[in-house]
C-alpha positions as CSV (number, residue, x, y, z in Angstrom):
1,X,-33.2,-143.3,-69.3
2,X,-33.6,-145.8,-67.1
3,X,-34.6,-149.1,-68.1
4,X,-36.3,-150.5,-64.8
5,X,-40.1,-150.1,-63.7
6,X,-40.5,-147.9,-60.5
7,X,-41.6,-150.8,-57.9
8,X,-44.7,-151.3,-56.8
9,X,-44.3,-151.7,-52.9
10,X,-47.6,-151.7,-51.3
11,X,-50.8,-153.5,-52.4
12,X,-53.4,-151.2,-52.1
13,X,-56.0,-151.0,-54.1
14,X,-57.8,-151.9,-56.7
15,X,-60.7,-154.7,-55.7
16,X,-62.3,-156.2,-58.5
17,X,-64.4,-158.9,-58.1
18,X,-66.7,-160.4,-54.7
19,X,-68.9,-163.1,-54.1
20,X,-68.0,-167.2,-54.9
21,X,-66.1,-167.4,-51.5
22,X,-66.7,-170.2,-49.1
23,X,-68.0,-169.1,-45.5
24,X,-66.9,-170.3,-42.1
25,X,-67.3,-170.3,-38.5
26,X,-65.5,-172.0,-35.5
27,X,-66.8,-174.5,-33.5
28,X,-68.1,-172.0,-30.6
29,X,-69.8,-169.5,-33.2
30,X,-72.8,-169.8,-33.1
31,X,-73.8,-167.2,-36.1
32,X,-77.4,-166.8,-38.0
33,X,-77.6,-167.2,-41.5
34,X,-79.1,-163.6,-41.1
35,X,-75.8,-162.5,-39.4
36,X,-73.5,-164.0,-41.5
37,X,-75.5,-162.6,-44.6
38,X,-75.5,-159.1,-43.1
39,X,-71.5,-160.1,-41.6
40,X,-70.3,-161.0,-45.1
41,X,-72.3,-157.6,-46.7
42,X,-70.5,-155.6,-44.2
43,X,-67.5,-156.9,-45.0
44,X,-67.4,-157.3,-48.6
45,X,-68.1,-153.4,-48.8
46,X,-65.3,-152.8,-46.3
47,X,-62.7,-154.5,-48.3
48,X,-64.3,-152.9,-51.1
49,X,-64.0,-149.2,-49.4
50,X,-60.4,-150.0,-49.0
51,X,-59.0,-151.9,-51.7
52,X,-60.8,-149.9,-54.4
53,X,-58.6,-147.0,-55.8
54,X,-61.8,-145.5,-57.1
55,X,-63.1,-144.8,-53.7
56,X,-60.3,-142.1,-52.9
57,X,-60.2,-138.6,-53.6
58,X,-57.4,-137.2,-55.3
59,X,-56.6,-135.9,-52.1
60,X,-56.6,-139.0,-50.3
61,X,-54.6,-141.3,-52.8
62,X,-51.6,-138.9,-53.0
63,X,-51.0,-138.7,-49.4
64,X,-51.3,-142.5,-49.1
65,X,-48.5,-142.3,-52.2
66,X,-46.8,-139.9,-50.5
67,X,-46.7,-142.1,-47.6
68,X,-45.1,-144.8,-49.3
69,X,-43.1,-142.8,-52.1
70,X,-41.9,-139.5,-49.5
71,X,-39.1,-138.1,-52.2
72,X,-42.4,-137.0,-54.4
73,X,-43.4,-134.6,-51.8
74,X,-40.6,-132.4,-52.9
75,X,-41.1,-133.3,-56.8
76,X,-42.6,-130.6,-59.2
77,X,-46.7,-131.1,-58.9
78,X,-46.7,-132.2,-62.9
79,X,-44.0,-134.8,-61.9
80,X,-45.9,-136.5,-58.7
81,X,-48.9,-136.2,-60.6
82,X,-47.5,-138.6,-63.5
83,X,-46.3,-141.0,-60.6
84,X,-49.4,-140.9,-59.0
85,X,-51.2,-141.9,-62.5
86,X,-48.7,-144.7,-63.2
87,X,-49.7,-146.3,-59.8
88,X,-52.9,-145.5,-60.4
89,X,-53.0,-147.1,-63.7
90,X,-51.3,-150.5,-62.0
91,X,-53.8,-150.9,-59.3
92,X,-57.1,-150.1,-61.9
93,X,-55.6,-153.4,-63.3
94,X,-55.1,-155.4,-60.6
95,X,-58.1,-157.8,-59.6
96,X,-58.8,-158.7,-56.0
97,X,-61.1,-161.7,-54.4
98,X,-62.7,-162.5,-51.7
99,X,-61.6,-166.2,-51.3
100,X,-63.1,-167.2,-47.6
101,X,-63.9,-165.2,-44.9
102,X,-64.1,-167.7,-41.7
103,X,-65.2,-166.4,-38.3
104,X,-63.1,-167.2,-35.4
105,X,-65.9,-165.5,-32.9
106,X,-69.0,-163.4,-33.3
107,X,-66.9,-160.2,-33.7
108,X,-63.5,-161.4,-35.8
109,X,-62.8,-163.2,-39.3
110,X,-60.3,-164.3,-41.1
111,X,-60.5,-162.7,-44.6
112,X,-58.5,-164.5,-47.5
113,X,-57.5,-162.1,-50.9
114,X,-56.8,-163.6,-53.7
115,X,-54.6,-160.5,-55.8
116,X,-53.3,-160.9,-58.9
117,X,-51.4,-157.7,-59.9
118,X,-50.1,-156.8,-64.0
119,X,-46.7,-159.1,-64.7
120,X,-44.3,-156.0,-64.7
121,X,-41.8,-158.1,-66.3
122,X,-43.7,-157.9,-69.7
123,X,-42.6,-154.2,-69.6
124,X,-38.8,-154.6,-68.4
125,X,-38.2,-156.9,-71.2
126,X,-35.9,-155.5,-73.6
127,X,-37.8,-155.6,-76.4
128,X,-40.5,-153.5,-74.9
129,X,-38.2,-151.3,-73.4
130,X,-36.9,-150.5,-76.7
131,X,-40.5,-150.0,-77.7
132,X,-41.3,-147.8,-74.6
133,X,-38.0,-146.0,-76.0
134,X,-38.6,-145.6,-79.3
135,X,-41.9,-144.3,-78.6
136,X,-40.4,-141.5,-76.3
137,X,-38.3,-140.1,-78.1
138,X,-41.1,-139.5,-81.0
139,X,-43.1,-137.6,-78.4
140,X,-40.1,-135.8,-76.9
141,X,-39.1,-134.2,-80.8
142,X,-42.6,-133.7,-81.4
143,X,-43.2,-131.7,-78.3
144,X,-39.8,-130.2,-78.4
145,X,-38.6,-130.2,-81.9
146,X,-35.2,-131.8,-80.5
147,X,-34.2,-135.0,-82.2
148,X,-32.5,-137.4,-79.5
149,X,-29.6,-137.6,-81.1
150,X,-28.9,-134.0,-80.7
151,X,-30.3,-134.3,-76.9
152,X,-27.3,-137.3,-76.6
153,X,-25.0,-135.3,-78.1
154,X,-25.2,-132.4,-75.1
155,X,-24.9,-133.1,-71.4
156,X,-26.3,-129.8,-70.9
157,X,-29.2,-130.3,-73.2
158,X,-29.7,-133.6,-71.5
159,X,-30.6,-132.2,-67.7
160,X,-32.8,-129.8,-69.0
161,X,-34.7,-132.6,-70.7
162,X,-34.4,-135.1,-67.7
163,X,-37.7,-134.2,-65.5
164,X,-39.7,-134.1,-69.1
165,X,-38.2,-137.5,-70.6
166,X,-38.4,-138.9,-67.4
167,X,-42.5,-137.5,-67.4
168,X,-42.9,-139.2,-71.1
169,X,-41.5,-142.4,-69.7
170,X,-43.8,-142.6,-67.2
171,X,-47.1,-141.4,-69.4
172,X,-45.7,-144.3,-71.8
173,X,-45.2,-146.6,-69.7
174,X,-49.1,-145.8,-67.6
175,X,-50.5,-146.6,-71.6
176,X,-48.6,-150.2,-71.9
177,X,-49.9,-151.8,-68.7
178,X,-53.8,-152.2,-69.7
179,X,-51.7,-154.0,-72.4
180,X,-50.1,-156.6,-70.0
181,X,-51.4,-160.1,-70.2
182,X,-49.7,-162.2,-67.4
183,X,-50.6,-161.9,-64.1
184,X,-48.8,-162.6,-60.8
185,X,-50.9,-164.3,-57.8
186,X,-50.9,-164.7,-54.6
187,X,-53.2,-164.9,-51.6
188,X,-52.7,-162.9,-48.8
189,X,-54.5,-163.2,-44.9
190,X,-56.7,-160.3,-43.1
191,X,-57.9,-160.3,-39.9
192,X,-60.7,-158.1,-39.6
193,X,-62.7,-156.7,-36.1
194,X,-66.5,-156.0,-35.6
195,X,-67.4,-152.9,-33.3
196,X,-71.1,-152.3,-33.6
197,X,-71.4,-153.2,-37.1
198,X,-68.8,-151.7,-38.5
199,X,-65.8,-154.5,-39.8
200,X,-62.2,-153.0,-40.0
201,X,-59.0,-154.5,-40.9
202,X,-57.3,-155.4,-37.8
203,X,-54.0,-153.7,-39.0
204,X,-55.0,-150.1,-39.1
205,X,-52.1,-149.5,-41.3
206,X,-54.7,-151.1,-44.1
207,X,-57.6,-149.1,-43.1
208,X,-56.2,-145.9,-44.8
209,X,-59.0,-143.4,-44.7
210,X,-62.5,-145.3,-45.2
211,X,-64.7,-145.2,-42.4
């Protein structure tokens, strides 16, 4: 079984926490504190639309995995399923904020994120792998009644079992991350476009599917 996390290539979702940022505006803008009020509403629920996982359907979040991940498309539904939970899991723990938003005109701003996403190291340690392991393989006889060292002992036995011990990895491994303490952070730069009063990421590749 492998002894690696699956990587997490995308930031996605997940926003946590708004409000506390600092507020700008070039020297030509010439913004309202009304308008910058209503501005930084708009976009706070914007970034919230698209950063939250909880604001996609089912639907929605597996073809944005799919997008990313495209060898699921042809996995067994249970399989993609467990996938999607794991990532799922990863991004209900990762907290986003709003850091500054600074507007270069009337209609565009600068957005600063502030992510800090679960340290997957904690899990690829070997202790914990051995952990993860350990508690596999009591829910793999359990559910099977095969001990792993008869599953070792058979090659045959062995790729039957792959797609389920691979499955129990996974749902293991979705439980440990609420348990992760450390954190990586980084900040990350948005620019983000006004049309009526509507803000959108400039990058539509970000926008996914909120309107």
């Amino acid at each position: 079984m492998k002894k690696t996390l699956i990587p997490v290539i995308f930031l996605l979702f997940s926003l946590m926490l708004l409000g506390n940022y600092t507020v700008t505006q070039g020297t030509s803008v010439k913004l309202s504190e009304k308008e910058l009020k209503a501005n930084n509403t708009e976009i706070e629920n914007r970034v919230k639309t698209v950063f939250d996982i909880n604001s996609y359907s089912p639907e929605e979040l597996r073809s944005i995995i799919w997008r990313e991940y495209p060898d699921l498309t042809s996995s067994p539904s249970e399989e993609a399923d467990v996938f999607i939970n794991y990532i799922k899991s990863v991004f209900s723990n990762t907290k986003y904020e709003i850091k500054s938003i600074n507007y270069t005109d009337s209609n565009t701003a600068k957005v600063i994120l502030s992510v800090s996403i679960p340290n997957p190291d904690e899990l690829s340690s070997d202790a914990k792998q051995a952990e993860i392991e350990k508690t596999v393989e009591k829910k793999f006889t359990e559910k099977t009644g095969v001990t792993y060292s008869t599953l070792e002992k058979d090659k045959n036995l062995m790729k039957k079992y792959e797609p389920l011990l691979l499955r129990l990895y996974m749902e293991t491994s979705t439980e440990e991350i609420k348990n992760i303490k450390t954190y990586n952070k980084e900040e990350s730069v948005y620019t983000m476009k006004k049309s009526g009063n509507v803000w959108n990421f400039k990058n539509n590749a970000v926008n996914f599917f909120g309107n």
